[in-house]
C-alpha positions in Angstrom: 0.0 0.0 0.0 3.0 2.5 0.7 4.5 2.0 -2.7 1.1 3.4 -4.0 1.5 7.2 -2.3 4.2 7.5 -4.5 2.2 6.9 -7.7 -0.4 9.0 -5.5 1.8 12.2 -6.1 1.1 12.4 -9.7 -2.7 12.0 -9.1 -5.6 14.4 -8.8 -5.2 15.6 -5.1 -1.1 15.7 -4.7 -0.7 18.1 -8.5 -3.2 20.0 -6.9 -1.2 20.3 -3.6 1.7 21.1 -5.8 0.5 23.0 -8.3 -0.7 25.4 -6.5 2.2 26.5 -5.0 3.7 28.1 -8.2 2.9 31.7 -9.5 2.0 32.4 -13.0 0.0 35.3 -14.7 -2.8 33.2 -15.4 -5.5 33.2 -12.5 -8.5 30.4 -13.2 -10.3 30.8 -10.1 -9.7 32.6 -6.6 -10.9 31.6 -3.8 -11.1 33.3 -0.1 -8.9 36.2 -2.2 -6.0 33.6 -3.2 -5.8 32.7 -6.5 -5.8 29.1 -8.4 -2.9 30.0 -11.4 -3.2 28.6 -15.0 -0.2 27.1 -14.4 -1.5 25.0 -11.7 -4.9 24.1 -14.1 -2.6 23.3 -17.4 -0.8 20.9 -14.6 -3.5 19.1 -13.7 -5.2 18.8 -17.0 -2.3 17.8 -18.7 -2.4 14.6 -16.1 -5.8 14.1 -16.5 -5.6 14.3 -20.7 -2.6 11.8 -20.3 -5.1 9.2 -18.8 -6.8 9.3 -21.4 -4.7 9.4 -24.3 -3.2 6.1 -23.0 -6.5 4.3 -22.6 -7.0 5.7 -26.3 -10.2 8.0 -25.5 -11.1 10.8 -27.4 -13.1 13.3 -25.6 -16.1 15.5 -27.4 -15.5 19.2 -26.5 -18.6 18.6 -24.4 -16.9 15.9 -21.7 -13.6 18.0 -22.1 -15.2 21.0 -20.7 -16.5 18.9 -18.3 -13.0 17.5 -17.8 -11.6 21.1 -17.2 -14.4 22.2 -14.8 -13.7 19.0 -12.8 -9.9 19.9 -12.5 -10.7 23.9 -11.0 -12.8 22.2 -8.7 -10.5 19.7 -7.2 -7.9 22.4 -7.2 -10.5 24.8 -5.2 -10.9 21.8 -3.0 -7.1 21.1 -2.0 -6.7 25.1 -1.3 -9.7 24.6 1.0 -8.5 21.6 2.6 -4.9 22.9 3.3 -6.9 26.0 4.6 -8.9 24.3 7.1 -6.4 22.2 8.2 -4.2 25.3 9.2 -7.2 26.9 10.9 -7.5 23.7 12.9 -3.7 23.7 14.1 -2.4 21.1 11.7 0.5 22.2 9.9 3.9 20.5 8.3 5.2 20.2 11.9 2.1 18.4 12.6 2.6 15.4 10.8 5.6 12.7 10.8 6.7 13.3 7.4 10.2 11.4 7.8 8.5 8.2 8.8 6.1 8.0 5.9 8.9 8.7 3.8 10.4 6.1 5.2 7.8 3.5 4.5 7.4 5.0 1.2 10.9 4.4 0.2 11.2 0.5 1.9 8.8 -0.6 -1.0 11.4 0.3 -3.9 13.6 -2.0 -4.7 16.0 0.3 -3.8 16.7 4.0 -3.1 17.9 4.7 -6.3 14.8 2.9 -7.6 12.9 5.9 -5.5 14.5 8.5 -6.9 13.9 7.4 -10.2 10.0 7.5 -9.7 10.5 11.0 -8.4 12.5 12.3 -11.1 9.7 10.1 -13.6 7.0 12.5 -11.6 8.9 15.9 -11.9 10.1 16.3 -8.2 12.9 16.8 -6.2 12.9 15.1 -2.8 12.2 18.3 -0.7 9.3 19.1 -3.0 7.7 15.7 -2.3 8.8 15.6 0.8 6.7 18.8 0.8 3.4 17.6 -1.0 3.7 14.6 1.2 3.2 16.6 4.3 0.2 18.4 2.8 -1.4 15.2 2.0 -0.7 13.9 5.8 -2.0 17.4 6.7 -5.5 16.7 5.3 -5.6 13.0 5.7 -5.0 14.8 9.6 -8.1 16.9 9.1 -10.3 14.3 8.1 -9.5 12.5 10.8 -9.9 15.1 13.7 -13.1 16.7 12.3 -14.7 13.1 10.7 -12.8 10.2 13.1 -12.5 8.2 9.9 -11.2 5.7 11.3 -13.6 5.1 13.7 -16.2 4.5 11.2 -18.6 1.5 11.6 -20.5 -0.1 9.1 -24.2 -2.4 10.5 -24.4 -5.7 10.0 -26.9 -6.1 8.3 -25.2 -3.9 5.6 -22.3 -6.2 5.6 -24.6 -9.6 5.5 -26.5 -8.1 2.6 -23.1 -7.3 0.3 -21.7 -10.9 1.3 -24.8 -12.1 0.0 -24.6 -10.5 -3.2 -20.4 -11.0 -3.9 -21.7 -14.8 -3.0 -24.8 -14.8 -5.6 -22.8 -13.1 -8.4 -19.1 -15.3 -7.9 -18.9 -18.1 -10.4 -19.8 -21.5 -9.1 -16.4 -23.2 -9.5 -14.7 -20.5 -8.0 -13.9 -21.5 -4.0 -14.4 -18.6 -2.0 -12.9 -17.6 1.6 -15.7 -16.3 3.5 -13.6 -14.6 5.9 -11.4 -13.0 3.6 -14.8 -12.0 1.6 -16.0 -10.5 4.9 -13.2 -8.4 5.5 -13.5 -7.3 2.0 -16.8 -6.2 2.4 -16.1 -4.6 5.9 -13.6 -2.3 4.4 -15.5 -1.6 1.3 -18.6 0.0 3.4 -16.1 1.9 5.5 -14.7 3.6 2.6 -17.3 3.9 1.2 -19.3 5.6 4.0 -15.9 7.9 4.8 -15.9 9.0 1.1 -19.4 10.2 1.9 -18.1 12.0 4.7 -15.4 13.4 3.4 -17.7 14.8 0.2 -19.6 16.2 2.6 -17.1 18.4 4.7 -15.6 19.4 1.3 -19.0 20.6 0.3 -19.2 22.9 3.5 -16.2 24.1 3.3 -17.0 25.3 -0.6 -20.6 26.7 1.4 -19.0 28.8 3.7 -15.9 30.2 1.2 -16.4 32.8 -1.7 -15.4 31.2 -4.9 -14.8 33.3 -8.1 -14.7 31.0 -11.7 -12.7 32.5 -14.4 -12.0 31.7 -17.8 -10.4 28.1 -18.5 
């Protein structure tokens, strides 16, 4: 699971985190009076259009618009997240960024291997190192203001998804119920904190003053 926070940086949430960082003339949104660059925006897009090309999609104008909308809002998210998280006395020094590292780096082969993926992802150690943090900062949030994991799912929700996984396997497929069960356990508590999560995100964009501009 560590070796996948590395891939992690390059996604969604982490370019975000990074992105936003740099200065550039361009200004897509602002958002409590700070503004969301167009360098950060042609960062993120440029991931998210990479995706695609490699699974060989082609995108009308009307899902691409859609595309580019969907990358200023998880851009106006992150700010708001690294915002609240400040506000609620999280900050770098907060978080145990050495150790995570640590674990990150103990699933490559080797350190070299590492530094490899980070050069592949365009980032130096400290900037990682840097994004890293962030991300610990809002997994930090979630946790203090929605104790996600703390999160209990009703048995009869997990009964009713064993049931189902069991009616849909094939028949000459053997099946470890426990494993199955603890499957189904953590799907409903991601699940349920992805709801949660969405929802807190959606307050925070309540109680801020968002501007859109072009992109």
């Amino acid at each position: 699971m560590k070796k996948i926070i590395i891939l992690a940086v390059v996604s969604s949430l982490l370019l975000g985190l990074a992105a936003c960082n740099k200065t550039s003339a361009g200004v897509v949104a602002i958002v409590n009076g700070v503004e969301i660059t167009q360098e950060a925006f042609d960062a993120e897009l440029e991931y998210d259009l990479e995706y695609y090309n490699k699974e060989g999609i082609t995108l009308t104008d009307q899902e691409l618009a859609e595309l580019k909308k969907g990358v200023v809002d998880r851009l106006i998210n992150t700010h708001l997240l690294k915002e609240a998280a400040i506000k609620a006395g999280i900050d770098a020094d907060s978080v145990d960024v050495e150790t995570e590292l640590a674990a990150v780096i103990e699933n490559f082969d080797d350190e070299a291997t590492f530094n490899k993926a980070l050069e592949d992802a365009d980032f130096t150690l400290e900037s990682y190192k840097q994004v890293l943090a962030e991300m610990m900062m809002i997994e930090a949030l979630f946790e203090q203001e929605l104790a996600i994991t703390e999160i209990q799912v009703e048995e009869e929700q997990i009964q009713a998804m064993v049931q189902y996984y069991m009616e849909n396997y094939d028949e000459e497929d053997e099946v470890d119920q426990e494993e199955l069960r603890e499957f189904v356990i953590y799907s409903l508590k991601q699940q349920k904190a992805e709801s949660l999560r969405k929802d807190f995100i959606e307050k925070l964009r309540g109680d801020s003053e968002i501007k859109y501009l072009d992109f």
